[in-house]
N, C-alpha and C positions, 0 to 999 in steps of 0.2 A: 248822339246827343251829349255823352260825357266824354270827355278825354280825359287820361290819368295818366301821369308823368313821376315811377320812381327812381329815387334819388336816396344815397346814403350807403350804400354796399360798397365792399373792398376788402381789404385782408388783414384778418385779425389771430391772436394767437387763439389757442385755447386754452378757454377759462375766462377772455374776455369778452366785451360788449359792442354791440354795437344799434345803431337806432336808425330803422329805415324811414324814408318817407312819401308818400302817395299825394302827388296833388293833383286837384278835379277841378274839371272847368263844365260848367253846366247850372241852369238855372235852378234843379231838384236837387242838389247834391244828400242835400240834410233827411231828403227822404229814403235815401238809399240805405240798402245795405251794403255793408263794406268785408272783405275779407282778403286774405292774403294766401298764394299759393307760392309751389316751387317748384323745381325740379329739377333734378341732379343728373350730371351726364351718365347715359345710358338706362335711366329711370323714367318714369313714367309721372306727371307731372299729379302732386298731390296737394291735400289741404290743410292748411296749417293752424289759421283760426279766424274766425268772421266776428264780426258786430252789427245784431241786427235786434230789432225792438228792444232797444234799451240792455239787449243779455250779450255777452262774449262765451263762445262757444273755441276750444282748444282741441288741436290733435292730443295723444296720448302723449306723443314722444316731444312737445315740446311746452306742456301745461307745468306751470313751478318756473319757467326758464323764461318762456317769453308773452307779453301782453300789450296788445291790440289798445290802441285810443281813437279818439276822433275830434277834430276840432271842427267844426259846424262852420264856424265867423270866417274861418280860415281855408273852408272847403278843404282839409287836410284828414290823412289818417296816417298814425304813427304806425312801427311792427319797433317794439322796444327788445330786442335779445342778449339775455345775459346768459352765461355759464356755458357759455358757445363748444359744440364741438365739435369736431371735426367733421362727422358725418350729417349736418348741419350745411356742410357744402352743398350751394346749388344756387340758381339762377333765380330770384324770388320775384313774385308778379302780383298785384295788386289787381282787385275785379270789384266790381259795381254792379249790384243788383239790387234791379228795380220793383221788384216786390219783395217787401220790408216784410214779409211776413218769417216767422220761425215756426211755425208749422209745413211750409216747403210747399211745392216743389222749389229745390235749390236751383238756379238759371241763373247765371252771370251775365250779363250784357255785355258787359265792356271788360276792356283788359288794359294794362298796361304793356311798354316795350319789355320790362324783366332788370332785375339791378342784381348784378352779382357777390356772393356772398362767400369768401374764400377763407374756411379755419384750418390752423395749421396747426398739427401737432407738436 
């Protein structure tokens, strides 16, 4: 039912920024929740930070650095990353889930293709 298509990854120093973006095609979009994962070659693909009932929920390792938006009108969700570093590298994916609830169970429906994310020391 959603498609999500991210866009905005590529290769940045460290210490820089960059600002990825998730577009959704689908009549429920606003209902969703939204969050962004990763995964690094040879790693095991992890969570990075969600938006779901109105709250933004951050891993440890990248809370202060980076933060999650949504544009509704625009069927859009941002992943904004400042203070990038190196181990930061990895393959970032965008997921849709259709129960909006933060009480859980966490279940992603949909996924994007993945937009790469290259900091260089």
């Amino acid at each position: 039912q959603v498609q999500l298509v991210e866009s905005g990854g590529g290769l940045v120093q460290a210490g820089g920024s960059l600002r990825l973006s998730c577009a959704a095609s689908g009549r429920t979009f606003s209902s969703y929740a939204m969050g962004w994962f990763r995964q690094a070659p040879g790693k095991e693909r992890e969570f990075v930070v969600s938006i779901r009932s109105g709250r933004n929920y951050y891993a440890s390792s990248v809370k202060g650095r980076f933060t999650i938006s949504r544009d509704n009108a625009k069927n859009t969700v941002y992943l904004q990353m400042n203070s990038l570093k190196p181990e930061d590298t990895a393959v970032y994916y965008c997921a849709a889930d259709s129960n909006n609830s933060d009480n859980g169970p966490f279940e992603y429906d949909y996924w994007g293709q993945g937009t790469q994310v290259t900091v260089s020391s």
